[in-house]
C-alpha positions as CSV (number, residue, x, y, z in Angstrom):
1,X,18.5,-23.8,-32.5
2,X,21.1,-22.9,-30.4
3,X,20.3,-21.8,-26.6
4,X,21.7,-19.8,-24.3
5,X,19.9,-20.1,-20.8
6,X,20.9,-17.4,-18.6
7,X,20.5,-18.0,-14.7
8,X,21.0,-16.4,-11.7
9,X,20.6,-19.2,-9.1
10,X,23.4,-21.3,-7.8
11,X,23.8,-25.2,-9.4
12,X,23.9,-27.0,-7.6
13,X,21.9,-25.8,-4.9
14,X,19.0,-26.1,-2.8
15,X,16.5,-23.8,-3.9
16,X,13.5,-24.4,-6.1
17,X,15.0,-21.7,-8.5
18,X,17.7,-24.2,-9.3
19,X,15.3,-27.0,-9.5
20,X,13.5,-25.2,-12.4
21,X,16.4,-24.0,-14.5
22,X,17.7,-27.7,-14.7
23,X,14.3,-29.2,-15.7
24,X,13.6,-26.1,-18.2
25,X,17.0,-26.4,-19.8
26,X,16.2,-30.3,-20.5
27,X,12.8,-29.6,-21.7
28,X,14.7,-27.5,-24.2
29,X,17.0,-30.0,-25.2
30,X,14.4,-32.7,-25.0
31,X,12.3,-30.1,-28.1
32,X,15.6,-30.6,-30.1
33,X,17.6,-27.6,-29.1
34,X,21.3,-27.1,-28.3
35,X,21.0,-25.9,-24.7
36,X,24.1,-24.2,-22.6
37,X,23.5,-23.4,-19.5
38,X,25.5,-20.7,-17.9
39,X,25.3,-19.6,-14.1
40,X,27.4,-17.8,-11.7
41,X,29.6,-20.0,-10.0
42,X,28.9,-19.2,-6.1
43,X,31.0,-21.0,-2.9
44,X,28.8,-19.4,-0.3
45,X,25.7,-20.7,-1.7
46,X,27.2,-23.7,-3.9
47,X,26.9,-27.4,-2.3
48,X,29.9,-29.0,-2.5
49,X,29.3,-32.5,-1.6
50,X,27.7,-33.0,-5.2
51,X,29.9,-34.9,-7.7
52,X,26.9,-35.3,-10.5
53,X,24.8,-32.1,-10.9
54,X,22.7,-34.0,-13.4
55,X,21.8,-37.1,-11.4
56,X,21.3,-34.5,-8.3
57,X,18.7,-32.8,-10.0
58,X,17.3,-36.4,-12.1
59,X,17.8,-34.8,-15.3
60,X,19.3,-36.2,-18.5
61,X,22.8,-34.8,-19.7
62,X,21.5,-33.8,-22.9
63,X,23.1,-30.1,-22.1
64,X,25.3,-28.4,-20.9
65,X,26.8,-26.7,-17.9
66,X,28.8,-22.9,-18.0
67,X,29.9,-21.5,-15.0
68,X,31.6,-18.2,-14.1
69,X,33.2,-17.0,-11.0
70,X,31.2,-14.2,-8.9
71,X,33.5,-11.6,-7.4
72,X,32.1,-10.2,-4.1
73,X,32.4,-7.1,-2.3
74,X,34.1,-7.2,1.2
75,X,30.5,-7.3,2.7
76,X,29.9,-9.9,0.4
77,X,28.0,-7.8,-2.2
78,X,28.6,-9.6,-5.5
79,X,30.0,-6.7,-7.9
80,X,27.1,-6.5,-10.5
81,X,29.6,-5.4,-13.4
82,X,31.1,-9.2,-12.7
83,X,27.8,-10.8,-13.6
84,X,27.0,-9.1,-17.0
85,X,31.2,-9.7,-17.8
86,X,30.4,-13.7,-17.1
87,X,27.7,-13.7,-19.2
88,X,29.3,-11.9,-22.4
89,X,31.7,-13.6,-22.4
90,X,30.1,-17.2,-22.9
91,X,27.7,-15.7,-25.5
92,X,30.6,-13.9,-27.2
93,X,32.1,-17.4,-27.6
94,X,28.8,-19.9,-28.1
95,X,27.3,-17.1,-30.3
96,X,23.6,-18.6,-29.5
97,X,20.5,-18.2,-32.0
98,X,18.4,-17.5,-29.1
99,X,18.9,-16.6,-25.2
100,X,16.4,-17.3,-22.5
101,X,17.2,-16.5,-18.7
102,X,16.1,-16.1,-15.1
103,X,18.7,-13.3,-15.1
104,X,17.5,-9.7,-15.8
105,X,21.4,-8.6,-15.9
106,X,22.2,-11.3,-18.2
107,X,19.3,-10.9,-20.7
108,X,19.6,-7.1,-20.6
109,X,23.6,-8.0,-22.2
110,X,22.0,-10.1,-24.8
111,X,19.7,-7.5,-25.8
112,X,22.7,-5.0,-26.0
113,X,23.7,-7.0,-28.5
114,X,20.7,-7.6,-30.4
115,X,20.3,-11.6,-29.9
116,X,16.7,-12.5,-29.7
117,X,16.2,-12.8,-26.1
118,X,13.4,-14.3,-23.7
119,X,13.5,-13.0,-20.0
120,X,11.4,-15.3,-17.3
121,X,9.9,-13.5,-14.4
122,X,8.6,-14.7,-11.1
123,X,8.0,-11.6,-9.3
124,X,7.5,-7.9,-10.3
125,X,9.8,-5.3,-12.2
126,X,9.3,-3.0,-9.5
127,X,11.1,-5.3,-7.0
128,X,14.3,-4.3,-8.9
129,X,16.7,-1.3,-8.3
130,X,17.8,-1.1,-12.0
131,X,18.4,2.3,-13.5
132,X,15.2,3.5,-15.1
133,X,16.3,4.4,-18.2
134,X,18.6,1.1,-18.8
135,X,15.1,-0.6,-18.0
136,X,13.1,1.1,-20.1
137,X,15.4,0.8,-22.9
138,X,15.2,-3.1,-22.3
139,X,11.6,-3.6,-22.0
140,X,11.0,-1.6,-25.3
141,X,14.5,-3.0,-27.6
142,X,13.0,-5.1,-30.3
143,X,15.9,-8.0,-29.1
144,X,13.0,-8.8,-26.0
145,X,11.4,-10.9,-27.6
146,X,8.7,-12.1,-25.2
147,X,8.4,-11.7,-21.2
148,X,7.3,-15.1,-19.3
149,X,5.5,-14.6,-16.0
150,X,4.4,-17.8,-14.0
151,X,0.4,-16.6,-13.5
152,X,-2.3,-14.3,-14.3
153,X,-1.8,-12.4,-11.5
154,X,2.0,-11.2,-12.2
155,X,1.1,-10.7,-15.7
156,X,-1.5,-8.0,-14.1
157,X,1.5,-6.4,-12.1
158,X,4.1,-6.7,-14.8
159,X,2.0,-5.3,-17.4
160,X,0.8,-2.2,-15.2
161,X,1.2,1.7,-16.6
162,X,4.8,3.0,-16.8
163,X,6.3,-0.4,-17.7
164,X,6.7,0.0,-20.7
165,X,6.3,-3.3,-21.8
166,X,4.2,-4.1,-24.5
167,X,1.5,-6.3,-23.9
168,X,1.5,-8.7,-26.5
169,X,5.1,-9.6,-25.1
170,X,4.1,-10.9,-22.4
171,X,3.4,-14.8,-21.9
172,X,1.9,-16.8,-19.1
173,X,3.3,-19.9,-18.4
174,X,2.6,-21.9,-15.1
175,X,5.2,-23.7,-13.8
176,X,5.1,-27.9,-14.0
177,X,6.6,-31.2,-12.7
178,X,8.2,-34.0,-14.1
179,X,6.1,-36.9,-14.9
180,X,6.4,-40.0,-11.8
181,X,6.8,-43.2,-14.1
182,X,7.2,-45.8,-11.5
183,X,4.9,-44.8,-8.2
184,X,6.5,-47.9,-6.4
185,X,9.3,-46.7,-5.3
186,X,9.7,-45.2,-1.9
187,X,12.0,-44.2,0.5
188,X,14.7,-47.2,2.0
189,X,14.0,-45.8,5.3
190,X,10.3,-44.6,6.0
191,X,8.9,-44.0,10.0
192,X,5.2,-44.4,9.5
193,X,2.8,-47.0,10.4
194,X,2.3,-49.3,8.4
195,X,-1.7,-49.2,8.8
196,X,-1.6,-45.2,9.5
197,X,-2.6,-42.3,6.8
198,X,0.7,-40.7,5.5
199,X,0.4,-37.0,5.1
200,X,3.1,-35.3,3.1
201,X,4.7,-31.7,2.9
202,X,7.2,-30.8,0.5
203,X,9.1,-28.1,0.4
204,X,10.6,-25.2,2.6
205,X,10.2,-24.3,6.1
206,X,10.0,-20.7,5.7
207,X,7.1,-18.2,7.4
208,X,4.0,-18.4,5.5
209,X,4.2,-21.9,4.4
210,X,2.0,-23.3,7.2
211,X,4.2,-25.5,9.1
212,X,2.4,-24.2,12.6
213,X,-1.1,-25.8,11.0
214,X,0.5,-28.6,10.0
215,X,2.2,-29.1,13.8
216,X,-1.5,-28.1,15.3
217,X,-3.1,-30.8,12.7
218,X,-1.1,-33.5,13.5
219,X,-1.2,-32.6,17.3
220,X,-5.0,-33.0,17.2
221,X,-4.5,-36.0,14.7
222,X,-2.6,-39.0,16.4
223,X,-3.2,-41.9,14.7
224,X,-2.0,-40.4,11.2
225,X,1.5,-39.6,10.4
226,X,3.0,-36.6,9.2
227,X,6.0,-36.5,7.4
228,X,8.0,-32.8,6.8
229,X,10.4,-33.1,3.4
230,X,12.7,-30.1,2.9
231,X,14.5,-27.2,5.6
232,X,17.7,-26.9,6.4
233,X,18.8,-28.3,9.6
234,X,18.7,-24.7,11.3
235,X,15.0,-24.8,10.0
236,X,14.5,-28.4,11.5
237,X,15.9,-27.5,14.6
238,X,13.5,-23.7,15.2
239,X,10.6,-26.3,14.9
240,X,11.4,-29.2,17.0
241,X,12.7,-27.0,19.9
242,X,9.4,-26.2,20.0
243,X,8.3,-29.5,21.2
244,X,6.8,-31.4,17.9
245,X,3.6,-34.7,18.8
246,X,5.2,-38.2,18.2
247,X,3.4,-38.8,15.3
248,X,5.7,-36.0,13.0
249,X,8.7,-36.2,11.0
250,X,11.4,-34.2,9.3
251,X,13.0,-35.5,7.1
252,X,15.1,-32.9,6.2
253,X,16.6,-31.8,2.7
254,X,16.1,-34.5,-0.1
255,X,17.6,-34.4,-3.1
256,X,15.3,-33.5,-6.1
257,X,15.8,-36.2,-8.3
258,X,14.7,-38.1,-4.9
259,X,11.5,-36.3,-3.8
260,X,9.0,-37.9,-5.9
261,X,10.2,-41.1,-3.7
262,X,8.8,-39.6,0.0
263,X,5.9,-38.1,-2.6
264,X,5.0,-41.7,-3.3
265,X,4.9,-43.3,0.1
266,X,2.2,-40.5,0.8
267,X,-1.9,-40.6,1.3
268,X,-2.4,-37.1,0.8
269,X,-0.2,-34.0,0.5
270,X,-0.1,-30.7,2.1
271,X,0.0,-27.4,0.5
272,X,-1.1,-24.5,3.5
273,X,0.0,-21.5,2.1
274,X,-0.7,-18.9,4.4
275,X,-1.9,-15.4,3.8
276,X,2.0,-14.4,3.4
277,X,4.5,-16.1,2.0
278,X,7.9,-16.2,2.2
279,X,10.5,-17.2,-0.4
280,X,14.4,-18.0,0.3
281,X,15.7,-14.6,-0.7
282,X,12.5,-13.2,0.9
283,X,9.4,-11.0,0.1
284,X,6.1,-12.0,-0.1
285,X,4.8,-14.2,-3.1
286,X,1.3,-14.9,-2.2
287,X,-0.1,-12.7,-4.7
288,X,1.6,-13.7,-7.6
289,X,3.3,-17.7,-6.9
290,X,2.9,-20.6,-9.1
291,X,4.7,-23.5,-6.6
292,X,6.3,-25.7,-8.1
293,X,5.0,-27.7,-5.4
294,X,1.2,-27.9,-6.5
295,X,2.3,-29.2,-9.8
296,X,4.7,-32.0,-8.2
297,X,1.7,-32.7,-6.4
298,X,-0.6,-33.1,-9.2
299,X,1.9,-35.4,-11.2
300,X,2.2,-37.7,-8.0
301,X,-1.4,-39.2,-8.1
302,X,-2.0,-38.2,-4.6
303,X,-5.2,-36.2,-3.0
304,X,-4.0,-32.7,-2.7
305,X,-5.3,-30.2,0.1
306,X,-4.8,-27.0,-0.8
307,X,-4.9,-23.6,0.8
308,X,-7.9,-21.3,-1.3
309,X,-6.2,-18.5,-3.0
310,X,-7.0,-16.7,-5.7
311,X,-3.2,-17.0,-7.8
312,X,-3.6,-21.6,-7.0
313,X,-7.2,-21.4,-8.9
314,X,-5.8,-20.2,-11.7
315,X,-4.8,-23.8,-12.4
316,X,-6.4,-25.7,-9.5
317,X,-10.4,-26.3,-9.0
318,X,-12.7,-27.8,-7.0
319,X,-12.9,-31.3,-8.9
320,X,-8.7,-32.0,-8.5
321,X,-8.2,-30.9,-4.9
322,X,-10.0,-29.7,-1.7
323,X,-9.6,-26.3,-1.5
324,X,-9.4,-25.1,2.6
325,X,-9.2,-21.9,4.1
326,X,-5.5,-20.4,5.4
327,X,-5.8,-20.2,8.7
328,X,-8.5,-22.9,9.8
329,X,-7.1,-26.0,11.4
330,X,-10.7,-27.7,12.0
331,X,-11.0,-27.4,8.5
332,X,-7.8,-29.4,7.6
333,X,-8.3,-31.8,10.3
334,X,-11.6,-32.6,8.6
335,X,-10.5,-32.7,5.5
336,X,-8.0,-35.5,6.5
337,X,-10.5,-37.5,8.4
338,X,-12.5,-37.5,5.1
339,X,-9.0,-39.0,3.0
340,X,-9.1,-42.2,4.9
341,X,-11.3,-43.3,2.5
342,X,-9.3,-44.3,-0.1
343,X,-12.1,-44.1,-2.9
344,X,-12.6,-40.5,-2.1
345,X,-9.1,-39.6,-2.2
346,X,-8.0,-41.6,-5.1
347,X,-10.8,-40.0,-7.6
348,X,-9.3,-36.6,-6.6
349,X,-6.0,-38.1,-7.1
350,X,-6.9,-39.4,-11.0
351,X,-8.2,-35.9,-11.9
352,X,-5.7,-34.1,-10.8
353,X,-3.3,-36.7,-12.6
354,X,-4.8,-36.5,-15.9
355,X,-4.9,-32.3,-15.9
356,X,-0.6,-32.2,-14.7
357,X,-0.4,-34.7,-18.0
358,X,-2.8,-32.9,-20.2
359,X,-1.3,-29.4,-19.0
360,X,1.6,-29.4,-16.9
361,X,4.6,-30.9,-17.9
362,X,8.5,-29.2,-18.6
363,X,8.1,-30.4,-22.1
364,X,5.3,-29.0,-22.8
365,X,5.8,-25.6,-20.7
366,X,9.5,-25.4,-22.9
367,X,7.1,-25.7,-26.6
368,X,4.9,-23.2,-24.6
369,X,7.5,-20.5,-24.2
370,X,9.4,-20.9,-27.6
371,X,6.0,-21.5,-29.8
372,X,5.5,-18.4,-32.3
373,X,9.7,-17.0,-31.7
374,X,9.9,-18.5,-35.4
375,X,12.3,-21.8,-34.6
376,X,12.2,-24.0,-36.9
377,X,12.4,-27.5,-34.4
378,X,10.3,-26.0,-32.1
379,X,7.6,-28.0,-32.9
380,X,9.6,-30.6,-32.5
């Protein structure tokens, strides 16, 4: 089958947006598919040091890359008629079977013209400003295939009266992680002590995150060492003017192909989501998220500790992490004097293994999304 995957985010970039479209797209082409990825071509978000977008991401070349040039407003408003032109015109000429996308604009052109069509979702319709009757028309044209949201929760909010999407549309599919084959390999450079408990956070630096209770725990926590993976250096910086305890490190943006590295030379990983949480382009996600963390996590081997909220149990339980409250930093401290045992931490650490393998990978999230559209290598 051929596949057109319709994004919105930047390649190659920084955000965890990107990081999903490149790893979705090769799950697709790893099923058997003919994949083209098409996304907006952005300088003011673009990084242009990389040379290889594959090997930045750690992906295989087994598809490939579209771009098109944004044209922006003198504010810097990108002219929405510029996105839907880019993205007829590559389906115009690649004339898919199928298109899937992260972009509400670009699936809403495939629709128009009646290719089967797949939109992914990661917050709400209602977070959108598109013309009500252009949305309804969407939701309801028999070209919309199916809907993926990433949990239960969103699913509850996308599927809410006056959507107008039917029900049976609508898919849930968690995100996942790429499977760690060789748990060896670490960093070149690493800070910690050699005979110390390396606690590992992955991921941004943005409010809501819990970088304050990670700073208190490792304050009250001297003879482990904490090691921050991810921020921007404007990010860094916010923190550590702050005064940070000696036993804390950022390490700053890492390449994703690169992460599972710093992943490895961890005890135990950090995931204290806060009551409120922020995503790059902001708005609150707390409700609805499925981090793309908490699955890295998982397919690392490592005890995970885990802030309790009702959207992580929908794939998290008590038998695969330690669940801890928000805002309780006695509670995380004592959580991580119990992972110096190593027994403890490591029986946590198998579980959760065996579930991200069982559950939880791209392929198997990519078969997850296509199964039932009628392909016929989608079983493959």
């Amino acid at each position: 089958m051929k596949i057109v995957y319709l994004a919105s985010s930047t390649i190659p970039s920084r955000t965890a947006n990107s990081v999903h479209v490149m790893y979705m797209c090769e799950a697709f082409a790893d099923l058997g598919h003919e994949v083209l990825l098409v996304t907006p071509q952005d300088a003011e978000n673009e990084l242009p040091s990389i040379s290889d977008v594959y090997s930045y991401y750690g992906v295989k070349r087994n598809f490939k890359i579209k771009k098109f040039r944004l044209i922006r407003e003198l504010g810097g408003t990108v002219r929405k008629f510029t996105l839907k032109q880019g993205y007829a015109g590559v389906i115009k000429r690649f004339k898919p079977d199928f298109v899937y996308g992260r972009s509400y604009e670009g699936c809403l052109v495939a629709t128009s013209r009646n290719i089967p069509t797949c939109l992914e979702v990661h917050a709400p319709f209602g977070s959108r400003k598109q013309a009500k009757s252009e949305h309804r028309g969407f939701v309801s044209s028999p070209a919309l295939k199916r809907v993926v949201v990433i949990s239960e929760a969103l699913k509850r909010l996308v599927e809410k009266p006056g959507t107008v999407l039917a029900h049976d549309k609508i898919v849930v599919a968690h995100d996942a992680a790429s499977s760690v084959e060789d748990r060896t390999i670490v960093p070149e450079s690493w800070p910690g002590r050699p005979d110390s408990l390396q606690v590992g956070y992955a991921g941004g630096l943005y409010p809501g995150r819990g970088v304050e209770l990670i700073i208190e725990a490792a304050s009250s926590l001297l003879d482990m060492d904490f090691h921050m993976m991810g921020g921007s250096s404007e990010d860094i910086a916010m923190w550590t003017e702050q005064g940070l305890p000696e036993n804390m490190y950022f390490h700053g943006h890492v390449p994703a192909a690169d992460v599972f590295k710093y992943r490895n030379a961890c005890d135990v990983l950090l995931a204290p989501y806060q009551k409120k949480v922020a995503v790059a382009g902001g708005g609150d996600t707390s409700a609805f998220m499925s981090p793309l963390k908490i699955f890295e996590y998982m397919a690392s081997g490592k005890l995970m500790l885990v802030s309790d909220m009702p959207v992580l149990r929908e794939v998290l339980d008590d038998s695969i992490c330690l669940f801890l409250p928000p805002t309780s930093v006695d509670a995380w401290c004592h959580a991580l004097e119990r992972a110096r045992d190593v027994i403890f931490r490591t029986e946590y650490a198998n579980r959760a293994l065996v579930e991200f393998e069982n559950k939880f990978t791209w392929k198997a999230r990519a078969a997850q999304v296509l199964s039932g559209l009628g392909s016929k290598d989608e079983s493959r």
